[in-house]
C-alpha positions as CSV (number, residue, x, y, z in Angstrom):
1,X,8.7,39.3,-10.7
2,X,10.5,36.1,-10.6
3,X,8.9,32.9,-9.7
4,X,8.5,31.9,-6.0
5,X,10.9,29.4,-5.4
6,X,9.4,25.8,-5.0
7,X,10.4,23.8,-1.2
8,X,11.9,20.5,-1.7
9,X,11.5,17.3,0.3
10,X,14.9,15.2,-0.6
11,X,14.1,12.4,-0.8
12,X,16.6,8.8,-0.6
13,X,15.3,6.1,-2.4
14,X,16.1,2.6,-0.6
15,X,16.0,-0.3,-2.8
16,X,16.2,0.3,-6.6
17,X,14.4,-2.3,-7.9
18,X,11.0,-2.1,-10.4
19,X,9.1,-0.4,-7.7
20,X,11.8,2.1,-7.1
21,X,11.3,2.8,-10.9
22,X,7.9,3.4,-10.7
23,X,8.8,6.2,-7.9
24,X,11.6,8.0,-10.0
25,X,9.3,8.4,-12.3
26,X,6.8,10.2,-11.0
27,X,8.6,11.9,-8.8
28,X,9.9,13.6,-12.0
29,X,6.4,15.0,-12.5
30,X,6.3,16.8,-8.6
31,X,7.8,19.7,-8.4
32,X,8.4,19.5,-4.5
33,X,10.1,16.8,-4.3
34,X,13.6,16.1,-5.6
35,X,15.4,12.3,-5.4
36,X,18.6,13.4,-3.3
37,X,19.9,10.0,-3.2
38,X,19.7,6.2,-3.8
39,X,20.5,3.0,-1.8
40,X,20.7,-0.9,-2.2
41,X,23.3,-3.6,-1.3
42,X,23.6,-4.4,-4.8
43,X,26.6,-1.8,-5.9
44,X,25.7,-2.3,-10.0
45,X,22.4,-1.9,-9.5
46,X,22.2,1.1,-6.9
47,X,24.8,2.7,-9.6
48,X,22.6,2.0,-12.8
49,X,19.4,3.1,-10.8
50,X,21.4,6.7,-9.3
51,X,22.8,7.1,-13.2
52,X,19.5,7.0,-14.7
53,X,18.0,9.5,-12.5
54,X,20.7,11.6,-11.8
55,X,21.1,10.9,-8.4
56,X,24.8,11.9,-7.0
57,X,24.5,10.3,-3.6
58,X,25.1,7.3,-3.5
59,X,25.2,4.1,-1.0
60,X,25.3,0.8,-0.3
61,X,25.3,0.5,3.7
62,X,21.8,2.4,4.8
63,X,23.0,3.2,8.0
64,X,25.4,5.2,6.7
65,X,22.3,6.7,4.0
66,X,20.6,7.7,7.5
67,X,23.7,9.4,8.8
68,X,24.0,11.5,5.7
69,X,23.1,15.1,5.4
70,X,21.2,16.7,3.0
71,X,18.4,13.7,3.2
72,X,15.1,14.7,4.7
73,X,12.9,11.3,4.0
74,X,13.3,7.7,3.1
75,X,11.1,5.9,0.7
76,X,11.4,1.9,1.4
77,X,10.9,-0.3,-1.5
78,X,12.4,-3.3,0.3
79,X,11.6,-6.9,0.8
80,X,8.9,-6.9,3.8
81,X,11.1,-8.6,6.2
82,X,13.6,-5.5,6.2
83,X,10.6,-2.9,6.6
84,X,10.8,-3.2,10.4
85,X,14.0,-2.4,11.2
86,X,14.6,-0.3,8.7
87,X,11.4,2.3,9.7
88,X,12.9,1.8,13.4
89,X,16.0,2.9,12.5
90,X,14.7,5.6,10.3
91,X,12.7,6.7,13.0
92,X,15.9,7.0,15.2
93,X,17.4,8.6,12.9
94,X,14.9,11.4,12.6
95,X,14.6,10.8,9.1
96,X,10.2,10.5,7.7
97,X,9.7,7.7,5.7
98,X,7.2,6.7,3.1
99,X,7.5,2.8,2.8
100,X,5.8,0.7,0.0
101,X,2.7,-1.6,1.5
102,X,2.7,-3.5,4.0
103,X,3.7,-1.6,6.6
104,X,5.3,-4.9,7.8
105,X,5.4,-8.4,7.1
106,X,4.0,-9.3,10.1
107,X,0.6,-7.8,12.2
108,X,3.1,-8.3,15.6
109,X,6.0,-6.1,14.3
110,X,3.2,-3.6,13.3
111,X,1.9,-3.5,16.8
112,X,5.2,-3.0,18.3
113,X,6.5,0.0,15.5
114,X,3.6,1.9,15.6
115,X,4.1,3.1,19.5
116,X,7.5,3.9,18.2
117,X,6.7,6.5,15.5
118,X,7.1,9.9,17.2
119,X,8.3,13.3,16.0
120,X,8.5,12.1,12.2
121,X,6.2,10.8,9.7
122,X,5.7,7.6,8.6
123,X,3.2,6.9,5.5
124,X,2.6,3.5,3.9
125,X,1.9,3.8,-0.1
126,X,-1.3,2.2,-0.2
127,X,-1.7,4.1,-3.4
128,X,-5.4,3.4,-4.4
129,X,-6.5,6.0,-1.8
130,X,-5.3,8.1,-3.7
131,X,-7.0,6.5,-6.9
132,X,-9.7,8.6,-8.1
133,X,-12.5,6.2,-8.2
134,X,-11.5,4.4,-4.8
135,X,-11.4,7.7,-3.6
136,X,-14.6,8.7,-5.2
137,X,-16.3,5.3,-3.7
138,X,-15.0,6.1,-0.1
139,X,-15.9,9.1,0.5
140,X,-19.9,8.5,-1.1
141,X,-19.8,5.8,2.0
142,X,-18.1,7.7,4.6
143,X,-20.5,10.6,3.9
144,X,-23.4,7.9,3.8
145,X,-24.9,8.5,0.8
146,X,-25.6,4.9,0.0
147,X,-27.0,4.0,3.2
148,X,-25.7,1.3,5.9
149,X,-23.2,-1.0,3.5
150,X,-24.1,-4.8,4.2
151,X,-21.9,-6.5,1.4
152,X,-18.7,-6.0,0.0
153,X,-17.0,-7.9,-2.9
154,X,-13.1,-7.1,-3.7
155,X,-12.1,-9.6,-6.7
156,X,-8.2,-9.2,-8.3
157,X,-8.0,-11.5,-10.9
158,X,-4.3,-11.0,-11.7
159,X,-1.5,-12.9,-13.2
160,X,2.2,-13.5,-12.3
161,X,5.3,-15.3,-14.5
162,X,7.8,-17.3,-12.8
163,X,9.6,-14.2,-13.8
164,X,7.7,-12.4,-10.5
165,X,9.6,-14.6,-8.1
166,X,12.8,-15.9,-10.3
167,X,13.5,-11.8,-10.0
168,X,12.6,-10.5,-6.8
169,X,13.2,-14.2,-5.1
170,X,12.1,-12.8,-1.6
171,X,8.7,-13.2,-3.1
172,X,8.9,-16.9,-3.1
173,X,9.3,-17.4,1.2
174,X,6.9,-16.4,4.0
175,X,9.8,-15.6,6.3
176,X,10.4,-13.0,3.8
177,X,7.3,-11.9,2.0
178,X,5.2,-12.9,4.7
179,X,2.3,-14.3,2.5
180,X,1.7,-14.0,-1.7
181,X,-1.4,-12.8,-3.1
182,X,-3.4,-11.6,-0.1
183,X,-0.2,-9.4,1.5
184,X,0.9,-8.5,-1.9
185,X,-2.0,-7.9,-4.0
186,X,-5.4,-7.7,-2.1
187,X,-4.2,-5.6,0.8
188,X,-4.3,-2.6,-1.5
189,X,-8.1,-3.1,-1.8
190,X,-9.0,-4.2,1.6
191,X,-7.0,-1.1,2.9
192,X,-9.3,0.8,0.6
193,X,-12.3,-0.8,1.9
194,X,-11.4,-1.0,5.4
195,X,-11.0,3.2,5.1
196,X,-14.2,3.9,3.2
197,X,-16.2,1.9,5.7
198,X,-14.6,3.1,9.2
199,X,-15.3,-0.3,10.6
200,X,-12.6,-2.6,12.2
201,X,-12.3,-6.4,11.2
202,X,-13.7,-8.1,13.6
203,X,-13.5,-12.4,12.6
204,X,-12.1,-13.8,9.4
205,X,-12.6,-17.1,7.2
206,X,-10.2,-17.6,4.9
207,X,-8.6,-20.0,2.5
208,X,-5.2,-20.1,0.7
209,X,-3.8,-22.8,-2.0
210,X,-0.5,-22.8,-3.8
211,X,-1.1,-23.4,-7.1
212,X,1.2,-22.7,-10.5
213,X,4.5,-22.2,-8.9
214,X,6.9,-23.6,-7.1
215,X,6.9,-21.8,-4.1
216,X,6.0,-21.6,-0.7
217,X,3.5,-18.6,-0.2
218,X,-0.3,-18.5,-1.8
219,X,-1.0,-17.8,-5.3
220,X,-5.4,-18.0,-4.8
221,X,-7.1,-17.3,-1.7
222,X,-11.0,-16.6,-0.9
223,X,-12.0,-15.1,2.6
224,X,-15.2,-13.4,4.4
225,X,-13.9,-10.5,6.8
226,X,-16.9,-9.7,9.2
227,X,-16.2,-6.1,10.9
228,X,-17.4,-5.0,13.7
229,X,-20.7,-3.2,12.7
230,X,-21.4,-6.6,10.9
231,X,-20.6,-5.9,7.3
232,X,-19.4,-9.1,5.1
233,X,-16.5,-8.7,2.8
234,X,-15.7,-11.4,0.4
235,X,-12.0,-11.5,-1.0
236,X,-11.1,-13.1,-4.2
237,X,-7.2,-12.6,-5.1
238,X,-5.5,-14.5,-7.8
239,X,-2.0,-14.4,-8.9
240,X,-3.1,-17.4,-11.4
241,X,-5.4,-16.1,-13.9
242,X,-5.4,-16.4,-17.3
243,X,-4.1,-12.9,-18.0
244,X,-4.7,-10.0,-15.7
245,X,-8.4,-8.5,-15.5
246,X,-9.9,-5.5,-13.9
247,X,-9.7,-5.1,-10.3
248,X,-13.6,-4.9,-8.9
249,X,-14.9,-3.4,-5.7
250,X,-18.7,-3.6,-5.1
251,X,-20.2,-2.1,-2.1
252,X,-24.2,-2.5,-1.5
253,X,-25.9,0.0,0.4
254,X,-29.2,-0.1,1.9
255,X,-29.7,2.9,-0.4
256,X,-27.6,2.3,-2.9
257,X,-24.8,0.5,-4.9
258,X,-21.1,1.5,-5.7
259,X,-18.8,-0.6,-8.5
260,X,-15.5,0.1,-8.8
261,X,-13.7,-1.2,-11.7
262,X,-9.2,-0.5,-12.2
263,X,-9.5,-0.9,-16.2
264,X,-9.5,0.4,-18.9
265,X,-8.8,3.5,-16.8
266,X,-10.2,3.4,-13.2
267,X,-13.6,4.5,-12.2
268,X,-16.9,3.8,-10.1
269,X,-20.4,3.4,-11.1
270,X,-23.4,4.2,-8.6
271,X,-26.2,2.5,-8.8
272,X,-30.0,3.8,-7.3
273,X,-28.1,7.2,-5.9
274,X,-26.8,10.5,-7.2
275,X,-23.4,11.0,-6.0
276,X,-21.8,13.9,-6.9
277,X,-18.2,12.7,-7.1
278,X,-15.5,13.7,-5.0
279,X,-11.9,14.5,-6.3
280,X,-9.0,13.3,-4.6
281,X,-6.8,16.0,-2.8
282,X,-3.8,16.0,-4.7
283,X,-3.2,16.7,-8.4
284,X,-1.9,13.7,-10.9
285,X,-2.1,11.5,-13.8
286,X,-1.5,8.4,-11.5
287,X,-2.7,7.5,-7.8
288,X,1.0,6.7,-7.4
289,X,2.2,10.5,-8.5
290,X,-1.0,12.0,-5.8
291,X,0.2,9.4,-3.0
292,X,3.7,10.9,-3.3
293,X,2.4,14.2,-3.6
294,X,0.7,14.2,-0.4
295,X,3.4,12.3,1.4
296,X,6.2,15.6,0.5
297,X,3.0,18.1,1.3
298,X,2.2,16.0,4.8
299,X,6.4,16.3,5.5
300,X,6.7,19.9,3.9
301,X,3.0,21.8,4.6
302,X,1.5,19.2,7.9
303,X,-1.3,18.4,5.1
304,X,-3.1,15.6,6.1
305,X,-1.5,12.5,4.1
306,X,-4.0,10.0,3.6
307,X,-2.2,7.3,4.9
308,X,-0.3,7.6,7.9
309,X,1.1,4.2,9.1
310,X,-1.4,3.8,11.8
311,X,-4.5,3.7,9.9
312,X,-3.1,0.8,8.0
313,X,-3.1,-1.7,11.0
314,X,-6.4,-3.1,10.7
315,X,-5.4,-4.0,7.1
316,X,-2.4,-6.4,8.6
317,X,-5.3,-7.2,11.2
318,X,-7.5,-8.7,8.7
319,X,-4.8,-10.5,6.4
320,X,-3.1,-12.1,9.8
321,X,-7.0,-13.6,10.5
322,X,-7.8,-14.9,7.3
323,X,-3.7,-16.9,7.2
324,X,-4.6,-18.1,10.6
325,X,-8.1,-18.9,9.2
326,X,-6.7,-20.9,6.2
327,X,-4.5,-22.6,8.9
328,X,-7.1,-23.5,11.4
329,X,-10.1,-24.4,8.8
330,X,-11.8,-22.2,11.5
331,X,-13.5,-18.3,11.6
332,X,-11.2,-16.4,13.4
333,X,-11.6,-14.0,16.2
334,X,-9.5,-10.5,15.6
335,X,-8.6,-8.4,18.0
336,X,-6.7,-4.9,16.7
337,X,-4.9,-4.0,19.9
């Protein structure tokens, strides 16, 4: 009896840079899905990228990418600036799309593209959902086994060479990148706090310095997110560091205490409470094998991807409060809608 033969999502990758590498690579290791073609406005690079992978389809104008056949999804590892548009016309084009955080550079183009999204799928790859100690923490607090959280600390002591913005120089500008550290870093793990508590930001304090480089976005910024139900988050993100350390997420409980910690290998710790781990949904050595896993199963199967676009407003909410914040010197009022 032959082997049941395994449906594909095909899949274009847009933008071939390091993150698009990242995403061949594990898409390698899912059987359902299958890199049908490649795209960037760079022609040597795109071709490189597509030779590597063995990628046949090739382009270097993504409107005509979206008017190809054969191409069921787009994954969007572009600058932030482009990501509006681009989903729009993705949209229009009938094409899903799985695009790599933020959802947008700014909270108002959010706003006006999620209304948009209608009969396709669009994901963001806020990855550490899918992370199997994030995962583990958020679903011990969403099932309330440490009580009523009160306190939150997220701290990402990470570093960055010139190298970070002399290659990728759309890293450099807010018109482009929209922010530094907070938008590009920390929004990982405030997405992944925002989702295990359920609770929408509700003010924001928040400071932001250049320091080390040359450049015109944030490279350190400190913040205290209130949400609605009252809960203080404090936000440490550092592209300045000595070297990079372990990502930390600590969550008190009236009951009990979760610690997350990204190295040597990720995992969390509970403290005064018996939690008997939860597994995340999809299998993988790496959250960002399981978050493309469940994006193909959410196009393919209608199973629940963990993070369609819309749940990741409130994370653009709370960055947007804490830039005006560092702006203003004063707490912010935030309003989701």
């Amino acid at each position: 009896m032959g082997n049941k033969r395994i449906k594909k999502l095909k899949l274009a990758m847009v933008g071939c840079g390091e993150s698009a590498n990242d995403f061949a690579l594990v898409s390698k290791l899912i059987p359902q899905v299958r890199l049908a073609a490649a795209c960037d406005l760079n022609p040597e690079r795109v071709q490189d990228f597509a030779r590597r992978n063995r990628i046949s389809a090739v382009f270097t104008d993504y409107s005509e990418l979206l008017a190809a056949d054969g191409i069921d999804a787009v994954c969007l590892a572009t600058p932030h600036d482009l990501h509006y548009e681009m989903i729009v016309s993705a949209i229009q084009a009938g094409k899903h799309v799985l695009v790599e955080k933020p959802l947008t550079r700014t909270l108002p183009e959010a706003q006006q593209l999620i209304p948009q999204i209608n009969d396709v799928k669009v994901g963001v790859n806020f990855q550490y959902r899918y992370d199997a100690g994030c995962y583990a923490m958020a679903r011990a607090v969403q099932a309330g086994e440490l009580g009523k959280i009160q306190s939150v600390r997220i701290n990402v002591p990470w570093n960055r060479k010139m190298t970070y913005f002399e290659n990728s120089t759309w890293h450099k500008t807010i018109a482009r990148a929209g922010g530094g550290t907070l938008i590009t870093q920390a929004s990982h793990f405030i997405d992944v706090v925002l989702w295990a508590l359920n609770e929408k930001p509700a003010s924001a304090m928040g400071y932001a310095e250049t320091r080390g480089f040359d450049v015109e976005v944030e490279t350190l910024t400190h913040a205290i997110v209130e949400t609605e139900n009252g809960t203080l988050v404090s936000i440490a993100s550092s592209m300045i560091a000595s070297s990079s350390q372990s990502v930390s997420i600590e969550m008190y409980g009236a009951h009990g205490t979760a610690i997350y910690k990204s190295a040597p290998s990720p995992h969390v710790r509970f403290k005064d409470v018996r939690v008997k781990k939860q597994r995340p949904p999809e299998w993988g050595v790496h959250a960002y094998q399981r978050s493309l896993a469940g994006f193909a199963n959410w196009v393919l199967k209608d199973k629940p991807y963990l993070i369609p676009a819309e749940e990741t407003l409130d994370v653009l909410v709370a960055i947007d409060g804490i830039y005006r914040s560092a702006r203003s010197g004063k707490r912010e009022i935030l309003t989701t809608y």
